[in-house]
mmCIF file as gemmi writes it, N, C-alpha and C atoms, coordinates in Angstrom:
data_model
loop_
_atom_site.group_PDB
_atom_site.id
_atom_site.type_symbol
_atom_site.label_atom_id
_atom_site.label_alt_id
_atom_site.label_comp_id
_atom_site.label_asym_id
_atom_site.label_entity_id
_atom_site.label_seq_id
_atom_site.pdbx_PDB_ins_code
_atom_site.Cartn_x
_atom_site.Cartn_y
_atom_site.Cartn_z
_atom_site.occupancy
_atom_site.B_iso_or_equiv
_atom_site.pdbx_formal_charge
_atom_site.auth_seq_id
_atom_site.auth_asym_id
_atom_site.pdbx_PDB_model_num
ATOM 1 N N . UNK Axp A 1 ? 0.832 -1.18 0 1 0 ? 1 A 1
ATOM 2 C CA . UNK Axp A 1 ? 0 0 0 1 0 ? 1 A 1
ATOM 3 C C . UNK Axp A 1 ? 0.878 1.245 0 1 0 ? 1 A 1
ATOM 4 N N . UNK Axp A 2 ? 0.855 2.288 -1.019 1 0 ? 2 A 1
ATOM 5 C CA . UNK Axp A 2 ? 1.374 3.587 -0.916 1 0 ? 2 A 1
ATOM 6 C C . UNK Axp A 2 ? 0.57 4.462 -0.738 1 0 ? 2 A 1
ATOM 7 N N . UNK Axp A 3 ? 0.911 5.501 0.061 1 0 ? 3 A 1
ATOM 8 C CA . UNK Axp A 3 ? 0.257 6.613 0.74 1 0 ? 3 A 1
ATOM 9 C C . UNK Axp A 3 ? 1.059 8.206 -0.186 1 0 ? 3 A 1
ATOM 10 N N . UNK Axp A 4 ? 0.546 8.915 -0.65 1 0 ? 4 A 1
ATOM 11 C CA . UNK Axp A 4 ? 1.065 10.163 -0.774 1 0 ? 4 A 1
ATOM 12 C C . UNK Axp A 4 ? 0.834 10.615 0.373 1 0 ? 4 A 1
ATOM 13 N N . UNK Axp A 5 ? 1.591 11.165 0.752 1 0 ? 5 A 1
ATOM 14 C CA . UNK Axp A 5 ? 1.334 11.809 2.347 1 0 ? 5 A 1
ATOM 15 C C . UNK Axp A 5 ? 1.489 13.727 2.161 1 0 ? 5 A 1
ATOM 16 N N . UNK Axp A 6 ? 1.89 13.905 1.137 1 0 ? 6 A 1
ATOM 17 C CA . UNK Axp A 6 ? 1.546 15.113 1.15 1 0 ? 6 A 1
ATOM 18 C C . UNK Axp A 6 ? 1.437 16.064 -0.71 1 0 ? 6 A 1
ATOM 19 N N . UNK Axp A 7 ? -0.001 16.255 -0.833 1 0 ? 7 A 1
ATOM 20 C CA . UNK Axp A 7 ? -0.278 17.313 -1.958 1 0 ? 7 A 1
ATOM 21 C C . UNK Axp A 7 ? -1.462 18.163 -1.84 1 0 ? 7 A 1
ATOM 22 N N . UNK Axp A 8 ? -1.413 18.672 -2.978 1 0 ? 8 A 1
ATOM 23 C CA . UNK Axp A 8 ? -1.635 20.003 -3.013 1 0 ? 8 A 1
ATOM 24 C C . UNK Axp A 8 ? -2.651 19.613 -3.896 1 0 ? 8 A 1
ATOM 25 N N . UNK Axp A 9 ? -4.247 18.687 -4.001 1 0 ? 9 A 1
ATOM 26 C CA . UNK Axp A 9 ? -4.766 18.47 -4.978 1 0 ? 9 A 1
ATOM 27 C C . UNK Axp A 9 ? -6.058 19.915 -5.239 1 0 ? 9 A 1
ATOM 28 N N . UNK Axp A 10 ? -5.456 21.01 -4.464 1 0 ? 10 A 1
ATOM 29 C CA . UNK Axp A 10 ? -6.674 21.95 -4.758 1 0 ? 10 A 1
ATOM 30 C C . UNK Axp A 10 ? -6.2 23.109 -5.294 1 0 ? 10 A 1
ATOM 31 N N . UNK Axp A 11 ? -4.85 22.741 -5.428 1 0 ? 11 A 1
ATOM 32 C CA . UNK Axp A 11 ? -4.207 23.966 -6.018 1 0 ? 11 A 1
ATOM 33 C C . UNK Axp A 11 ? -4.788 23.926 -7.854 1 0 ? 11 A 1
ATOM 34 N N . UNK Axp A 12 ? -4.721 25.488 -8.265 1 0 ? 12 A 1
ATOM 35 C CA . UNK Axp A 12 ? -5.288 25.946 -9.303 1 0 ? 12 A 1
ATOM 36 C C . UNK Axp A 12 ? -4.933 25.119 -10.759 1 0 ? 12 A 1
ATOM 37 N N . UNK Axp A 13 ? -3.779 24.92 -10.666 1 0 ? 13 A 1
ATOM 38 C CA . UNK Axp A 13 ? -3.735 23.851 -11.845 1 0 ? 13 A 1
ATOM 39 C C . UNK Axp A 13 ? -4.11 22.298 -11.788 1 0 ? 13 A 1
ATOM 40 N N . UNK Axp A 14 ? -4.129 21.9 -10.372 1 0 ? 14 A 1
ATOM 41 C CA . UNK Axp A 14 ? -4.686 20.757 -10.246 1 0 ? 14 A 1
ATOM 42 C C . UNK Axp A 14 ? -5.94 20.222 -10.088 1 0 ? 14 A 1
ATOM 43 N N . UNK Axp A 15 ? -7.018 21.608 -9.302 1 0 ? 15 A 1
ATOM 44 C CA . UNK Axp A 15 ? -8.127 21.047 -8.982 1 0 ? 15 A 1
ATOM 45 C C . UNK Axp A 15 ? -9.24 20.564 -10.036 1 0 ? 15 A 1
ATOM 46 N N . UNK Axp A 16 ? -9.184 20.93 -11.612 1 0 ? 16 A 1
ATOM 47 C CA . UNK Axp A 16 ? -10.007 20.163 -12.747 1 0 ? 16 A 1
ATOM 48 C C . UNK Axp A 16 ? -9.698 19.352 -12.929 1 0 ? 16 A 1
ATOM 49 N N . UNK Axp A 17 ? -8.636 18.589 -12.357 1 0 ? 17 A 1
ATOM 50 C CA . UNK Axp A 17 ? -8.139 17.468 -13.068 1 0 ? 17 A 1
ATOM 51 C C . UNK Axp A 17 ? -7.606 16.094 -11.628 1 0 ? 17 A 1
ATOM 52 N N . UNK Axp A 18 ? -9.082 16.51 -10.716 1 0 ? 18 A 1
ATOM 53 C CA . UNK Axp A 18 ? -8.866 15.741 -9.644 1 0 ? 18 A 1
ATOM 54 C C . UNK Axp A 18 ? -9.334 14.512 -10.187 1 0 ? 18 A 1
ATOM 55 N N . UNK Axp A 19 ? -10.147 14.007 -10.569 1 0 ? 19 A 1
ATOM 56 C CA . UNK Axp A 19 ? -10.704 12.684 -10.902 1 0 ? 19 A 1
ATOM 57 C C . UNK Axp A 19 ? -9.361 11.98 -11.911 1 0 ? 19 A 1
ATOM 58 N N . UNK Axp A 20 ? -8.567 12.682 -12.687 1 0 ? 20 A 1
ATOM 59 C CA . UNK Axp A 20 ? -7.79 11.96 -13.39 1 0 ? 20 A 1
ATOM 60 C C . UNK Axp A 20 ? -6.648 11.665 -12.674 1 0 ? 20 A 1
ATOM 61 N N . UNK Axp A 21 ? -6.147 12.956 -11.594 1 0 ? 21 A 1
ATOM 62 C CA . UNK Axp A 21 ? -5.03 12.319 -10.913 1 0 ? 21 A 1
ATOM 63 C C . UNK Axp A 21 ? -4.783 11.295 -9.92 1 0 ? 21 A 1
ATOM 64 N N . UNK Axp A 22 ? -6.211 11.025 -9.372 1 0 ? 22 A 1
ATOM 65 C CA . UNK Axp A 22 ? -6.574 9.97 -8.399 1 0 ? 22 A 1
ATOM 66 C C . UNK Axp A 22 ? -6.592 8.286 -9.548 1 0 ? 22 A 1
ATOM 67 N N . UNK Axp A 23 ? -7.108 8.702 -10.778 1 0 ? 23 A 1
ATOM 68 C CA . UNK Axp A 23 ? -7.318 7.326 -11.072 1 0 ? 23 A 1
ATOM 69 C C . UNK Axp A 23 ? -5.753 6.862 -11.398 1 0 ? 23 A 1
ATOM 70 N N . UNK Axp A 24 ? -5.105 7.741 -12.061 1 0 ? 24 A 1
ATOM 71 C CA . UNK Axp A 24 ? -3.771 7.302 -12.387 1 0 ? 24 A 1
ATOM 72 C C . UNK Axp A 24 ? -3.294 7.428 -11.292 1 0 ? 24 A 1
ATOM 73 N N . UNK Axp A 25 ? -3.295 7.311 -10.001 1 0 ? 25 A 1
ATOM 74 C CA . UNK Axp A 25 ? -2.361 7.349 -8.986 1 0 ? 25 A 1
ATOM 75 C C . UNK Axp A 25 ? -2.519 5.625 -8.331 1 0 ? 25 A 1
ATOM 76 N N . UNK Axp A 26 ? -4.134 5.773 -8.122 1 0 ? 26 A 1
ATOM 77 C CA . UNK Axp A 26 ? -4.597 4.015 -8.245 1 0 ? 26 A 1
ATOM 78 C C . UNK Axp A 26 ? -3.356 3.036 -9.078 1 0 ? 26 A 1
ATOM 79 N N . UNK Axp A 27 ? -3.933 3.703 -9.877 1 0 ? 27 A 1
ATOM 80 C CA . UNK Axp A 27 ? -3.431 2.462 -11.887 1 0 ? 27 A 1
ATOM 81 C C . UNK Axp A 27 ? -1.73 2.694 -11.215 1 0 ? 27 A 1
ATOM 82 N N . UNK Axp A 28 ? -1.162 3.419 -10.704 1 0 ? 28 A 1
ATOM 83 C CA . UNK Axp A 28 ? 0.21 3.147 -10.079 1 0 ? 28 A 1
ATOM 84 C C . UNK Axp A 28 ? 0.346 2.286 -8.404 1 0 ? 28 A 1
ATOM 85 N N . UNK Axp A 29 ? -0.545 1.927 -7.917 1 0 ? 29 A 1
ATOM 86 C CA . UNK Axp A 29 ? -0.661 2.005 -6.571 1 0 ? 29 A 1
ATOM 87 C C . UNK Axp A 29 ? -0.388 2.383 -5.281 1 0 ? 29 A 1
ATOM 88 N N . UNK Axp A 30 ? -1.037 3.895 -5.718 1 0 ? 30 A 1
ATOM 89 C CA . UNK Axp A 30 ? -1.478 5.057 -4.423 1 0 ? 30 A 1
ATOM 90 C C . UNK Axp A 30 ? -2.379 4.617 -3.784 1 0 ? 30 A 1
ATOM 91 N N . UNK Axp A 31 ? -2.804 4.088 -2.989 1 0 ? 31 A 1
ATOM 92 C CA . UNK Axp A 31 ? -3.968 3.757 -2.211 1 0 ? 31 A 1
ATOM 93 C C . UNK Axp A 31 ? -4.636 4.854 -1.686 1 0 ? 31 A 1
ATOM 94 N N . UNK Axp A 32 ? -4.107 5.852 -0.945 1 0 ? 32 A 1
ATOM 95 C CA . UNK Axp A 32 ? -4.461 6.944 -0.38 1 0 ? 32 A 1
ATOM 96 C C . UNK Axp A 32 ? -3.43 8.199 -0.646 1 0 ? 32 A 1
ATOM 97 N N . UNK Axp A 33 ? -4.052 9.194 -0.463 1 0 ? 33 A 1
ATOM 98 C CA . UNK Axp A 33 ? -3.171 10.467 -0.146 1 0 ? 33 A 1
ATOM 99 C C . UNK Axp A 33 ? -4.397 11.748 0.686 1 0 ? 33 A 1
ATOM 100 N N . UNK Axp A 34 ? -2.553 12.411 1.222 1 0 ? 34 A 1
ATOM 101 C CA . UNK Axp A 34 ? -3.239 13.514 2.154 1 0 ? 34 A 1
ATOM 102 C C . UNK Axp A 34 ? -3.213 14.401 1.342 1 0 ? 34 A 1
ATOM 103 N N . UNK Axp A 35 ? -4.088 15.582 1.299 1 0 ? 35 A 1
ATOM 104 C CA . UNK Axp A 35 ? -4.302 16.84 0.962 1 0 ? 35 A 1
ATOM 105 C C . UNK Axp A 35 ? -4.135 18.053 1.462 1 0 ? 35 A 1
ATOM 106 N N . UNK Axp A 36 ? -3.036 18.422 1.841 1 0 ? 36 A 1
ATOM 107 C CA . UNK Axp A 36 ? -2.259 19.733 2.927 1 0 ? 36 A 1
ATOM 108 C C . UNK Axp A 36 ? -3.255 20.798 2.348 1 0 ? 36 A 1
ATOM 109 N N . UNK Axp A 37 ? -3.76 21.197 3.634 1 0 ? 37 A 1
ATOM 110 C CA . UNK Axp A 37 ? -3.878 23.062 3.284 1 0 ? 37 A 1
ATOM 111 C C . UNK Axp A 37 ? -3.019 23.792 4.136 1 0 ? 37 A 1
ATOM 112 N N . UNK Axp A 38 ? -2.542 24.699 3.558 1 0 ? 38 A 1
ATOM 113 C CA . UNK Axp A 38 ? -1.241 26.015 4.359 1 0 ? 38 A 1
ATOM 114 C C . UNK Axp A 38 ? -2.201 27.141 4.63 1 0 ? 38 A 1
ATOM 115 N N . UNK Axp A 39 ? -3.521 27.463 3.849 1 0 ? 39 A 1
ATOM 116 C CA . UNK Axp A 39 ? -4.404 28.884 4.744 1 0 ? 39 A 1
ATOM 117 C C . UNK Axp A 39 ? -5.714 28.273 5.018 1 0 ? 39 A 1
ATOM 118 N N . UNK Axp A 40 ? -6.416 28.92 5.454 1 0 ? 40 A 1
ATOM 119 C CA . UNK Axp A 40 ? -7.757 28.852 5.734 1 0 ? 40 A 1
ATOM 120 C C . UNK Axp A 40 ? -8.6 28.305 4.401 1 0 ? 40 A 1
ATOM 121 N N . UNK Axp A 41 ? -8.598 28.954 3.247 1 0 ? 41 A 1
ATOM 122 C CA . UNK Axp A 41 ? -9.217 28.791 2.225 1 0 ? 41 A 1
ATOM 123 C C . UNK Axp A 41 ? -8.585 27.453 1.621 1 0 ? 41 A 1
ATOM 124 N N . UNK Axp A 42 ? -7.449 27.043 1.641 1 0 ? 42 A 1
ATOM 125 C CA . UNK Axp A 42 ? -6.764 25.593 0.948 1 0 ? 42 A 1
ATOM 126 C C . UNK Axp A 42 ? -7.516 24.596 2.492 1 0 ? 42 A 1
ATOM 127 N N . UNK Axp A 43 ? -7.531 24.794 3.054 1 0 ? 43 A 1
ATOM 128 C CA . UNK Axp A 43 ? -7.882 24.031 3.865 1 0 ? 43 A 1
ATOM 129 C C . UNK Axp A 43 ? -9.504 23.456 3.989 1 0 ? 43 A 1
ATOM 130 N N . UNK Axp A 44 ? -10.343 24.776 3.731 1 0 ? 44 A 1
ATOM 131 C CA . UNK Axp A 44 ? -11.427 24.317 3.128 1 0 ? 44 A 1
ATOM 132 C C . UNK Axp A 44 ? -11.512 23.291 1.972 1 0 ? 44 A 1
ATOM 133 N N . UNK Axp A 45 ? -10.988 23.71 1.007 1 0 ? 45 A 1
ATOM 134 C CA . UNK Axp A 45 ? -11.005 22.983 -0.351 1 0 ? 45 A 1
ATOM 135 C C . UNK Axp A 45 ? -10.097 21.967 0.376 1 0 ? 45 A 1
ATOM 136 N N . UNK Axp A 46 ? -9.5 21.521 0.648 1 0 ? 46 A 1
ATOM 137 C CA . UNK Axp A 46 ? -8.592 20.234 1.073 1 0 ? 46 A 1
ATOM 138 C C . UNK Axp A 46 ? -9.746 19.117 2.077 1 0 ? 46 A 1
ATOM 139 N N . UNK Axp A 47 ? -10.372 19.967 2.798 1 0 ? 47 A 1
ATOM 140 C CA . UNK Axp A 47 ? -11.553 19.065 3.419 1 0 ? 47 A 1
ATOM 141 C C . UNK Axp A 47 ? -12.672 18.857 2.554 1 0 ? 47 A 1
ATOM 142 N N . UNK Axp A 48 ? -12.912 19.762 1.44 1 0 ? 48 A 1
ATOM 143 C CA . UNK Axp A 48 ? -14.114 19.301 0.631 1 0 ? 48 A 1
ATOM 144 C C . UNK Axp A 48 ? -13.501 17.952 -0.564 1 0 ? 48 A 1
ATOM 145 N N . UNK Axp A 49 ? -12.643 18.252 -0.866 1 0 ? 49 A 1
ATOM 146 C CA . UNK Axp A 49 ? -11.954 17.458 -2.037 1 0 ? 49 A 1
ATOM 147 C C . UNK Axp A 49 ? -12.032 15.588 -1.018 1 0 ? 49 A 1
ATOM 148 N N . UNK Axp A 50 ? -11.12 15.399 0.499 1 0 ? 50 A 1
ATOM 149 C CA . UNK Axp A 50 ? -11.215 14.888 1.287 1 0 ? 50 A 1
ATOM 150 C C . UNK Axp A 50 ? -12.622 14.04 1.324 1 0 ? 50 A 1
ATOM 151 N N . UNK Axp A 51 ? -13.725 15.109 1.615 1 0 ? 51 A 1
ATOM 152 C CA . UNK Axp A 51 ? -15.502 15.187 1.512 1 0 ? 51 A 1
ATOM 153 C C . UNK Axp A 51 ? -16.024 14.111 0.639 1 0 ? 51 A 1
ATOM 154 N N . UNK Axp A 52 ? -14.978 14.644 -0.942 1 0 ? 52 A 1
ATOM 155 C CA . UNK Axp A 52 ? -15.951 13.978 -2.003 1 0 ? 52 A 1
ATOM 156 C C . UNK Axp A 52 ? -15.111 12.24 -2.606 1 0 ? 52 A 1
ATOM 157 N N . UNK Axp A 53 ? -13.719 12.412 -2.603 1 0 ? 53 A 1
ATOM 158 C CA . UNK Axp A 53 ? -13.056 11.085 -2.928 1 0 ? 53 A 1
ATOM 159 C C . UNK Axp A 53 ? -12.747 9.711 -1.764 1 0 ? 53 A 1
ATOM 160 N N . UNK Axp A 54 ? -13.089 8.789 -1.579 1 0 ? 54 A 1
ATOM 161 C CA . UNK Axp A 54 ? -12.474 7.846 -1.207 1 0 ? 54 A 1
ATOM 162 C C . UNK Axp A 54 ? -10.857 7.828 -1.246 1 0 ? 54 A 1
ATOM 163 N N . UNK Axp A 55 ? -10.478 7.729 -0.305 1 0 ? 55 A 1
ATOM 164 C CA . UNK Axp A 55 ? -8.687 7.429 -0.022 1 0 ? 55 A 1
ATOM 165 C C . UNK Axp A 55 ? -8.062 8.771 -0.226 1 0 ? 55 A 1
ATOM 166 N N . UNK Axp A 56 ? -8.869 9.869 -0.199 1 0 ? 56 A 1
ATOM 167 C CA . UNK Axp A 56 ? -8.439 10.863 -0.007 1 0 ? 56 A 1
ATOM 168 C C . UNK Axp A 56 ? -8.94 11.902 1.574 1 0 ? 56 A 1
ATOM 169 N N . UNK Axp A 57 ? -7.865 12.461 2.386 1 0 ? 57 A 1
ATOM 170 C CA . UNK Axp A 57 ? -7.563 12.596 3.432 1 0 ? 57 A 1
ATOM 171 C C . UNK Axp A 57 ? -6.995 14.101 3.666 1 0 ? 57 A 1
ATOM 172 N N . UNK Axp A 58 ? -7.296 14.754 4.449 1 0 ? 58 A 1
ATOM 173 C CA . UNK Axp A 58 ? -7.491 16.601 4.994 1 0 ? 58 A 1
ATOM 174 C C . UNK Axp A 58 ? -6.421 16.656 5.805 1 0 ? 58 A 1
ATOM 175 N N . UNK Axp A 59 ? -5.562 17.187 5.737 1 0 ? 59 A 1
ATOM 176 C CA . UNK Axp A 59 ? -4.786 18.393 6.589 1 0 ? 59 A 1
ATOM 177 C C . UNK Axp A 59 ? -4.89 19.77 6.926 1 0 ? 59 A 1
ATOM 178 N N . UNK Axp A 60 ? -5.425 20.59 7.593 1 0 ? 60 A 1
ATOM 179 C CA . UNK Axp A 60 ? -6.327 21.536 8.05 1 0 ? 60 A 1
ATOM 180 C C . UNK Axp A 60 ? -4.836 22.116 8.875 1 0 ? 60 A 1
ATOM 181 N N . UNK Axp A 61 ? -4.707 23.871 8.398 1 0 ? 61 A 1
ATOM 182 C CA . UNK Axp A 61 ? -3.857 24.611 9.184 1 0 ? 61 A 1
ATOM 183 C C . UNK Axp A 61 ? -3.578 25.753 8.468 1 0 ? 61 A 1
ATOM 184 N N . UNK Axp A 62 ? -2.617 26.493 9.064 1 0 ? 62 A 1
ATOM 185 C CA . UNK Axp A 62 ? -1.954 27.733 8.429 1 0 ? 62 A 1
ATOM 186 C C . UNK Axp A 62 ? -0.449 27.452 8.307 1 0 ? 62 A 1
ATOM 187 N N . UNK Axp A 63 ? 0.372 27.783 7.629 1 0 ? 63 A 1
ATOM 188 C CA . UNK Axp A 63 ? 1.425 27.443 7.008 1 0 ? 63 A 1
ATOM 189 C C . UNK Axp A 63 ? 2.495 28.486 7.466 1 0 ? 63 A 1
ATOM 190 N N . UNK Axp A 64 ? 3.533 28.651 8.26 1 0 ? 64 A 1
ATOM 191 C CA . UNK Axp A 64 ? 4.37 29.596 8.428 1 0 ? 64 A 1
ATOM 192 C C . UNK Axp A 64 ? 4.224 31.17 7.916 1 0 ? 64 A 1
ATOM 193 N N . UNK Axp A 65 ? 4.811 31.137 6.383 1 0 ? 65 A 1
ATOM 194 C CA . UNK Axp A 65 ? 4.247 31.779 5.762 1 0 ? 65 A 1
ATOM 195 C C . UNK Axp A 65 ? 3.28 32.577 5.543 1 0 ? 65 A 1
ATOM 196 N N . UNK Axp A 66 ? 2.109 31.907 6.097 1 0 ? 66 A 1
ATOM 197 C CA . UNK Axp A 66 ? 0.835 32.756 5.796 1 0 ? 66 A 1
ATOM 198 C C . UNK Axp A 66 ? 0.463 33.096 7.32 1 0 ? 66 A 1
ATOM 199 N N . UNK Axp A 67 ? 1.256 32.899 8.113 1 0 ? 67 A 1
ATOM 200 C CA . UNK Axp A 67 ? 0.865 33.416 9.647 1 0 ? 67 A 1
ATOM 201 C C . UNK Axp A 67 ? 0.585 34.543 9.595 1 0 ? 67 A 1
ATOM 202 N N . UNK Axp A 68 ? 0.334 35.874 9.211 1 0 ? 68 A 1
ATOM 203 C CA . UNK Axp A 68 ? -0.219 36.68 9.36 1 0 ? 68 A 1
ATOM 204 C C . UNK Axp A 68 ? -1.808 36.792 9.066 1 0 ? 68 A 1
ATOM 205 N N . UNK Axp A 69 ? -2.481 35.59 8.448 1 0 ? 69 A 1
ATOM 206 C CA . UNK Axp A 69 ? -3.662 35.354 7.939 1 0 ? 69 A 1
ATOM 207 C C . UNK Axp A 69 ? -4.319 34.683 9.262 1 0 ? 69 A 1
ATOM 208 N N . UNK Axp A 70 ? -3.255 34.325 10.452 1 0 ? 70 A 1
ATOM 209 C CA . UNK Axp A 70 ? -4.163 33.524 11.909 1 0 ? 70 A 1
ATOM 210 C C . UNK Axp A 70 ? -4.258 34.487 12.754 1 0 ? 70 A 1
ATOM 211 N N . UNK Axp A 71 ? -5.494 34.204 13.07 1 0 ? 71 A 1
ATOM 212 C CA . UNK Axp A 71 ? -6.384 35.166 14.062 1 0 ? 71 A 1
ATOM 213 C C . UNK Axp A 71 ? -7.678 34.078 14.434 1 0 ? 71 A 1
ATOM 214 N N . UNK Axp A 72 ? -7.994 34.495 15.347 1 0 ? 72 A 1
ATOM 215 C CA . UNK Axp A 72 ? -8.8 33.816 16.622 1 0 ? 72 A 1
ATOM 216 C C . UNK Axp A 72 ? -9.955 33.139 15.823 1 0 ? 72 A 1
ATOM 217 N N . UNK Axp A 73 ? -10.715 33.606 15.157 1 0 ? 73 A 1
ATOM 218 C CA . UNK Axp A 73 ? -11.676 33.327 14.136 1 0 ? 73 A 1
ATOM 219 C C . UNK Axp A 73 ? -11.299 31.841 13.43 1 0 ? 73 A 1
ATOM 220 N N . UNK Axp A 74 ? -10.136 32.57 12.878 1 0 ? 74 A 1
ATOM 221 C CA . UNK Axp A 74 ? -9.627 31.36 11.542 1 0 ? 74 A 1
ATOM 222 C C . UNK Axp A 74 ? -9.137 29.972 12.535 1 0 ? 74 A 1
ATOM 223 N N . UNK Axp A 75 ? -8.315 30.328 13.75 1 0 ? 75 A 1
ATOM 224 C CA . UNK Axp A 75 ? -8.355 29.337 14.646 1 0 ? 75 A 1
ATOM 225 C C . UNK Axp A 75 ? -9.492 27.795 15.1 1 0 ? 75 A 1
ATOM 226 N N . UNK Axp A 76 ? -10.495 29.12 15.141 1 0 ? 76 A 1
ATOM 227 C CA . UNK Axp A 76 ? -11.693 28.81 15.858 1 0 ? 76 A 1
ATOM 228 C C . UNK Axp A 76 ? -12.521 27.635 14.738 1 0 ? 76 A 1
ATOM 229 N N . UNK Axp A 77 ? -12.027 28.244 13.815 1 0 ? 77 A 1
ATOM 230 C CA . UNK Axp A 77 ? -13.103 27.383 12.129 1 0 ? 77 A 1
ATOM 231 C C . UNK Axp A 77 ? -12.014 26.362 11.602 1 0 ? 77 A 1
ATOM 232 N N . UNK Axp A 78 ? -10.676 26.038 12.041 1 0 ? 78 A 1
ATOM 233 C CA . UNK Axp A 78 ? -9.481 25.324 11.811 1 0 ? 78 A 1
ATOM 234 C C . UNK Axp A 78 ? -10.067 24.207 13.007 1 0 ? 78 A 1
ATOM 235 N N . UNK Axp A 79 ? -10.241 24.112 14.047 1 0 ? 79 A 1
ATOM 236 C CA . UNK Axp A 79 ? -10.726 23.594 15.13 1 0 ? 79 A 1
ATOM 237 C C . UNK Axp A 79 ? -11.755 23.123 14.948 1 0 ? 79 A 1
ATOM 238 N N . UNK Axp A 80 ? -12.685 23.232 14.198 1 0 ? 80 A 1
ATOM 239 C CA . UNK Axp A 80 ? -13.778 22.948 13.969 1 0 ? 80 A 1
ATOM 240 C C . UNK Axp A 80 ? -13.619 21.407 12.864 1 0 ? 80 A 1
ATOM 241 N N . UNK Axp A 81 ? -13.08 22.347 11.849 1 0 ? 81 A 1
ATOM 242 C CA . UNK Axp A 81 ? -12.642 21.595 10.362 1 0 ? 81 A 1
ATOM 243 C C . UNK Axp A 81 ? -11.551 20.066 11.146 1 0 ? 81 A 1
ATOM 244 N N . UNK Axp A 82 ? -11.321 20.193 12.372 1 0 ? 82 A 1
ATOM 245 C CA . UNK Axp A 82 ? -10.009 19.106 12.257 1 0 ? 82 A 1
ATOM 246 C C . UNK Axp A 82 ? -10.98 17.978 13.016 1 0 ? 82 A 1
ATOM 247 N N . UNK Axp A 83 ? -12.061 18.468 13.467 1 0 ? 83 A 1
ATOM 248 C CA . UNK Axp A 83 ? -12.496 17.308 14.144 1 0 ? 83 A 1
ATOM 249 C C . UNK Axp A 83 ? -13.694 16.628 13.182 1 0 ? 83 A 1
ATOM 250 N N . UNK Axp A 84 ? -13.457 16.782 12.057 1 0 ? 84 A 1
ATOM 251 C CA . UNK Axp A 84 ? -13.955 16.599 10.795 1 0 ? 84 A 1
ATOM 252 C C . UNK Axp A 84 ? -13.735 14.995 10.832 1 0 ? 84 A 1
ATOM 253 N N . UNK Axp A 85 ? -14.267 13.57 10.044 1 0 ? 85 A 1
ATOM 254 C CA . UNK Axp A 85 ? -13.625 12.601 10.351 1 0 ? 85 A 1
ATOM 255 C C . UNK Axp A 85 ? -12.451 11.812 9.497 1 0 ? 85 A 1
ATOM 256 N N . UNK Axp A 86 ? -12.588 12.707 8.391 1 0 ? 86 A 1
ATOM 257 C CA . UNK Axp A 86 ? -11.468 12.345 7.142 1 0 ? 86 A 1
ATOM 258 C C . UNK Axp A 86 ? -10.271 13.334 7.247 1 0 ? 86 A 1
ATOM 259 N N . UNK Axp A 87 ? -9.946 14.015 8.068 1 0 ? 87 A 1
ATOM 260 C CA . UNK Axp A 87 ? -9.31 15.174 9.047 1 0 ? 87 A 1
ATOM 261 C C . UNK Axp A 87 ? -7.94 14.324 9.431 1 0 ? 87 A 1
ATOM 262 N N . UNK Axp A 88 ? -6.86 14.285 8.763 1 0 ? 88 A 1
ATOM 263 C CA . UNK Axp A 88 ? -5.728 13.702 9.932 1 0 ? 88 A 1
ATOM 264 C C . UNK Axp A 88 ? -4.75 14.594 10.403 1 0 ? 88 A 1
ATOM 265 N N . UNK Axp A 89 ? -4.933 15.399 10.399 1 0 ? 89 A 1
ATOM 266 C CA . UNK Axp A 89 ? -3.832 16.589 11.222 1 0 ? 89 A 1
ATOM 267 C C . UNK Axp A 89 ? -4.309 18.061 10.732 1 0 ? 89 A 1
């Protein structure tokens, strides 16, 4: 069993072309992969994408980088999103 343990399937060049990268990842044997979000908004889309595929899996957070985007709110809805059940970190 192989795991991608970390992409980016909601990023802008990838997200039309989620159904094809999952099947060819299968047809290689990916069994699963995680879906990192680094802001609030990738993290949404990382739990909806998570939402809609089988063997696909949410990482929910803010990313170094974008630390100026965390505030109590975004905390508060990050906290929410992780106790989600396809949610692994």
């Amino acid at each position: 069993m192989l795991i991608d343990t970390h992409a980016h399937l909601q990023d802008e060049e990838l997200i039309n072309d989620v159904d094809d990268i999952l099947q060819r990842a299968r047809e290689v044997g990916v069994d699963s992969i995680v879906c990192v979000g680094y802001d609030y908004e990738s993290s949404l889309q990382a739990l909806e994408i998570a939402g809609k595929y089988t063997g696909v899996y949410a990482v929910v957070g803010v990313h170094p980088h974008d630390a100026a985007t965390l505030n109590e709110e975004v905390m508060a809805e990050l906290y929410k999103m992780a106790k989600q059940p396809k949610v692994v970190a």
